[in-house]
DSSP file (Angstrom, degrees, kcal/mol; ACC not computed):
  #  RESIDUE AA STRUCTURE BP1 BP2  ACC     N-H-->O    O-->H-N    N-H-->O    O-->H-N    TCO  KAPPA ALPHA  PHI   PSI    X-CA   Y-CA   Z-CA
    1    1 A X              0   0    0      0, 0.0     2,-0.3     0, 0.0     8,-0.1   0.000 360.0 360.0 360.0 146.1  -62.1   23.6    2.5
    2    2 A X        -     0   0    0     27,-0.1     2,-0.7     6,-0.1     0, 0.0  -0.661 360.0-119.5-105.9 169.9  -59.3   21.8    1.2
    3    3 A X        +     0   0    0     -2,-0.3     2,-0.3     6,-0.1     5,-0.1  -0.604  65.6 121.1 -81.5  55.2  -55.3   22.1    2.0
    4    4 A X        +     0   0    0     -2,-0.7    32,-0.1     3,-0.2     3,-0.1  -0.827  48.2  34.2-138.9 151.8  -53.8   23.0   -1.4
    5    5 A X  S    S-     0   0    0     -2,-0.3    32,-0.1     1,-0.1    28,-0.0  -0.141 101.6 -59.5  82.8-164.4  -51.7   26.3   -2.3
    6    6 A X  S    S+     0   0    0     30,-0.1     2,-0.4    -2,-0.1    -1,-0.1   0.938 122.4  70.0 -77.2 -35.1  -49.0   28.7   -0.5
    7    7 A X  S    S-     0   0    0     25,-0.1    -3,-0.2    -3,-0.1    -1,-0.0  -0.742  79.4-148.0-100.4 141.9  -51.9   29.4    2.3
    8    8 A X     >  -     0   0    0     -2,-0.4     4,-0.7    -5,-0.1    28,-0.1   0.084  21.3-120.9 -97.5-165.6  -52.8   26.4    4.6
    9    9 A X  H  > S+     0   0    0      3,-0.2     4,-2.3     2,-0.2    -1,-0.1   0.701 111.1  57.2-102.1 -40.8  -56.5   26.3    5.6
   10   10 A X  H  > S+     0   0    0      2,-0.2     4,-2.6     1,-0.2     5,-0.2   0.915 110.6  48.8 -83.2 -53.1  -55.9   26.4    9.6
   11   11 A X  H >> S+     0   0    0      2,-0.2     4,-1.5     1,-0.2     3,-0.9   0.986 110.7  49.6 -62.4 -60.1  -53.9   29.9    8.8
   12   12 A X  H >X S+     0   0    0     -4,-0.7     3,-2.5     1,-0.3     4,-1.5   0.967 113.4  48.7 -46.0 -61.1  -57.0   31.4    6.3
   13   13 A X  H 3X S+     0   0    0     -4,-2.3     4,-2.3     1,-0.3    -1,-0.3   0.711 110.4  46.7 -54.5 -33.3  -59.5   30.5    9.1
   14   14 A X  H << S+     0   0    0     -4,-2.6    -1,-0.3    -3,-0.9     4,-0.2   0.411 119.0  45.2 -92.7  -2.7  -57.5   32.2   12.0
   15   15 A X  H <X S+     0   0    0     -3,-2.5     4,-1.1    -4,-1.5     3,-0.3   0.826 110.6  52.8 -39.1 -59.4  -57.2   35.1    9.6
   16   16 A X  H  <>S+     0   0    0     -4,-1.5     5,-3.5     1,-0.2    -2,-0.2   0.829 115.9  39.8 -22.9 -77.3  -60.7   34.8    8.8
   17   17 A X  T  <5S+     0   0    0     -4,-2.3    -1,-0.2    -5,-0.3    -3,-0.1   0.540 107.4  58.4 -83.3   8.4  -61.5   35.0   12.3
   18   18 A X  T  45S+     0   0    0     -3,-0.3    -2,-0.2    -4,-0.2    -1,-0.2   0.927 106.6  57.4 -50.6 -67.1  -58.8   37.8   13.5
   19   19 A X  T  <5S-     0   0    0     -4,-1.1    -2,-0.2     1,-0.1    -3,-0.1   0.082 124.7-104.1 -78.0  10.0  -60.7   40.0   10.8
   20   20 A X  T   5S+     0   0    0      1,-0.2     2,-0.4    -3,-0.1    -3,-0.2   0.620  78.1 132.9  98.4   0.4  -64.2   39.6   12.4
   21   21 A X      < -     0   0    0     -5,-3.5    -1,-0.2     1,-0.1    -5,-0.0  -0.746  61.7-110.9-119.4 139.9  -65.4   37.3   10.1
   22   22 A X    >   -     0   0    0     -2,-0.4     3,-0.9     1,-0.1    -1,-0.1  -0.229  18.6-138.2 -64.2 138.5  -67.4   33.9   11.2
   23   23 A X  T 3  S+     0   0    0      1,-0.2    -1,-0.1    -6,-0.1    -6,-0.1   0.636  98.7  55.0 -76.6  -0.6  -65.4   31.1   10.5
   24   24 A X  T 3  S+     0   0    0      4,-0.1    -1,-0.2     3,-0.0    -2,-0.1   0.334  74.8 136.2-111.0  -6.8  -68.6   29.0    9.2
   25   25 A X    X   -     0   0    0     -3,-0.9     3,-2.0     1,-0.1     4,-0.4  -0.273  61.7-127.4 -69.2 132.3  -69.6   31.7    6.6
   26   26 A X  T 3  S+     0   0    0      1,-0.2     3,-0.4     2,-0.1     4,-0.2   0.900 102.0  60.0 -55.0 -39.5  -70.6   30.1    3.1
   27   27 A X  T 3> S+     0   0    0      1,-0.2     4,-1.2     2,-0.2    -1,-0.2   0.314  74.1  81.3 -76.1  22.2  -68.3   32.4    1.5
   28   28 A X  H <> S+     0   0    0     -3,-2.0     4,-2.4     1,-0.2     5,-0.3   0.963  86.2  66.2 -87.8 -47.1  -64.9   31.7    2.9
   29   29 A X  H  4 S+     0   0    0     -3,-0.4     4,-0.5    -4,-0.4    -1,-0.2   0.570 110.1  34.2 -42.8 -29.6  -64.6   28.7    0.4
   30   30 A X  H >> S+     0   0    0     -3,-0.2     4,-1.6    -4,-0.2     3,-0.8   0.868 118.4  53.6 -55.8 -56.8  -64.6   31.1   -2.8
   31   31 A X  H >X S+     0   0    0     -4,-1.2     4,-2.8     1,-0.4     3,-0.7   0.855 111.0  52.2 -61.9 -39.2  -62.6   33.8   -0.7
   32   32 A X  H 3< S+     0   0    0     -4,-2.4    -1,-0.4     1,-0.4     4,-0.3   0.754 113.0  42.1 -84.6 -28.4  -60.0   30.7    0.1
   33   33 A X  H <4 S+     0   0    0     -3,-0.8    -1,-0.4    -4,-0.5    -2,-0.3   0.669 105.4  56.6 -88.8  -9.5  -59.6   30.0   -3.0
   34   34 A X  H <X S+     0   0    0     -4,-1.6     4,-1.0    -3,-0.7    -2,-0.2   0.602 110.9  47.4 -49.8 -52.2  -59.4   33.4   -4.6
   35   35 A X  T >< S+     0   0    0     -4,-2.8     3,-2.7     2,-0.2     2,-0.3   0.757 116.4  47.4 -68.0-101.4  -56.0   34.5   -2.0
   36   36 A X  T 3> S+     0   0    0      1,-0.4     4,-0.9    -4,-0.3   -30,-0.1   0.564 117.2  44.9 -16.9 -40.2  -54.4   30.7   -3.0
   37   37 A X  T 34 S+     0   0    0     -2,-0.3    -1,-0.4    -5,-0.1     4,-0.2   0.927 123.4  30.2 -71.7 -40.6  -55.3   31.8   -6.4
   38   38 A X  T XX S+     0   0    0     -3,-2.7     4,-2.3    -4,-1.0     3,-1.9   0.894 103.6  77.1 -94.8 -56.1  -53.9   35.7   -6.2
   39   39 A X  H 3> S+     0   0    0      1,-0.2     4,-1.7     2,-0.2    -1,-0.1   0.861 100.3  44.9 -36.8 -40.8  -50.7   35.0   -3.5
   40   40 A X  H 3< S+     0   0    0     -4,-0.9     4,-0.4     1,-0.2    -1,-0.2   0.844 112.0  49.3 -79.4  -5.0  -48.5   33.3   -6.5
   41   41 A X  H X4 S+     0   0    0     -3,-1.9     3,-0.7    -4,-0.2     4,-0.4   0.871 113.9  47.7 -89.2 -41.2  -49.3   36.1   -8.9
   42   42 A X  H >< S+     0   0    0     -4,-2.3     3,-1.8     1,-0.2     4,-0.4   0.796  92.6  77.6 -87.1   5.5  -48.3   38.5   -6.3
   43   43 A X  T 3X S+     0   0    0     -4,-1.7     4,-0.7    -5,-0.3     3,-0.3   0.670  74.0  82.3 -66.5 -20.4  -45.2   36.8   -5.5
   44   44 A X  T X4 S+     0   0    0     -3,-0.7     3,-0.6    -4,-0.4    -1,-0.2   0.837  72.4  81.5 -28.6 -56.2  -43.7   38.3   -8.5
   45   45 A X  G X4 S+     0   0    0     -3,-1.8     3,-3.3    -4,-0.4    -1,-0.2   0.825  75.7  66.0 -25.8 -61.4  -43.2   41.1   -6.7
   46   46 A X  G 34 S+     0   0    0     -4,-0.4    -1,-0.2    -3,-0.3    -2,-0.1   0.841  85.5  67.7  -8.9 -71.1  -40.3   40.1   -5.1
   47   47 A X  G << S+     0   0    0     -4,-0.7    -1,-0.3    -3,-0.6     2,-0.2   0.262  73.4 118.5 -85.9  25.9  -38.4   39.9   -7.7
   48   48 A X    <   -     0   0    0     -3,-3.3     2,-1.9     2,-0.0     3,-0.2  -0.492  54.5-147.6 -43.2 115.0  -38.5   43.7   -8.2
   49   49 A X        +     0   0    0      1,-0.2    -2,-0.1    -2,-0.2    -3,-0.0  -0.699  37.7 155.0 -86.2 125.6  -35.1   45.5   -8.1
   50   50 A X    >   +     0   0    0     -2,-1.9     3,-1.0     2,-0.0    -1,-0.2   0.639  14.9 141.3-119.1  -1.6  -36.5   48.3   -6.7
   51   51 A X  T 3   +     0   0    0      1,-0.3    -2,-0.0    -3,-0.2     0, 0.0   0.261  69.1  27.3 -35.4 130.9  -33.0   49.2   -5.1
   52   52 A X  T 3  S+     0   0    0      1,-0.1     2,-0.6     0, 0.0    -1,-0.3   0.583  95.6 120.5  74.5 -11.0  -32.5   53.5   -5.4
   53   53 A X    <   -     0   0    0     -3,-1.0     2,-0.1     3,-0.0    -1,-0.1  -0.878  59.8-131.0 -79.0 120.5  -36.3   54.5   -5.4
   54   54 A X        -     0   0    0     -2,-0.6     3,-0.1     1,-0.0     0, 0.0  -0.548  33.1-100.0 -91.2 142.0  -38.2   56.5   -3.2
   55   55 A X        -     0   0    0      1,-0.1     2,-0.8    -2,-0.1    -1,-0.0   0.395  45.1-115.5 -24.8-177.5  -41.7   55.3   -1.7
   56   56 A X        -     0   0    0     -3,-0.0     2,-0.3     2,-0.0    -1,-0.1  -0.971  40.1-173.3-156.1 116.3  -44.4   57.0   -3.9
   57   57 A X        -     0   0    0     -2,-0.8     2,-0.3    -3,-0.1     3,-0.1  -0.721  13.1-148.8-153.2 104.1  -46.2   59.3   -1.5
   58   58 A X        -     0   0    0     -2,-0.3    -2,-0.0     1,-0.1     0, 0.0  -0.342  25.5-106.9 -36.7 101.2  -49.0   61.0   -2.6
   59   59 A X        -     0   0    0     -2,-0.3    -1,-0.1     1,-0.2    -2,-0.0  -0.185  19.3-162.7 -57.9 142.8  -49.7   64.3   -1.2
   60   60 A X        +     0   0    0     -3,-0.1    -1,-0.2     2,-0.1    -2,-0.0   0.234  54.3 117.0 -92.3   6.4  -52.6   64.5    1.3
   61   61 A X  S    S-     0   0    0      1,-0.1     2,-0.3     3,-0.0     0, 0.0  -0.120  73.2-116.0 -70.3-172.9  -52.9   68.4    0.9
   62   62 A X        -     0   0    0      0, 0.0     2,-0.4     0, 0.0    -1,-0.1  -0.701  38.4-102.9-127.3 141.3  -56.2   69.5   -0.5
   63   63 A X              0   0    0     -2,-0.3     0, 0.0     1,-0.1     0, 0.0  -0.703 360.0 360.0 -94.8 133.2  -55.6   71.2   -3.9
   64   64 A X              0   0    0     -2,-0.4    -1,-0.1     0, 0.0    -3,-0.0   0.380 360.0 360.0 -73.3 360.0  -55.8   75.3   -3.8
């Protein structure tokens, strides 16, 4: 894996392995490069004024 983007390599892998997942698995190289790819697009966020809004909460009641 290489060392390129906002997430280091050393951080994905102890991520990686937190979340159960073998650190040797052929698909962490896509996966790692898929978050590096997604983190700047959600970093947008941020810069939401979201200031004066209430939380969006979805009722959990069962409809009558």
């Amino acid at each position: 894996m290489t060392e390129k983007g906002p997430l280091s390599k050393e951080t994905f892998l102890r991520i990686a392995e937190n979340s159960g997942l073998g650190t040797d698995a052929p698909h962490l190289e896509d996966l790692y490069s898929y978050l590096n790819g997604l983190l700047p697009t959600l970093k947008a966020i941020e810069t939401l004024d979201l200031a004066g809004l209430e939380p969006f909460m979805p009722s959990l009641r069962e409809k009558e």
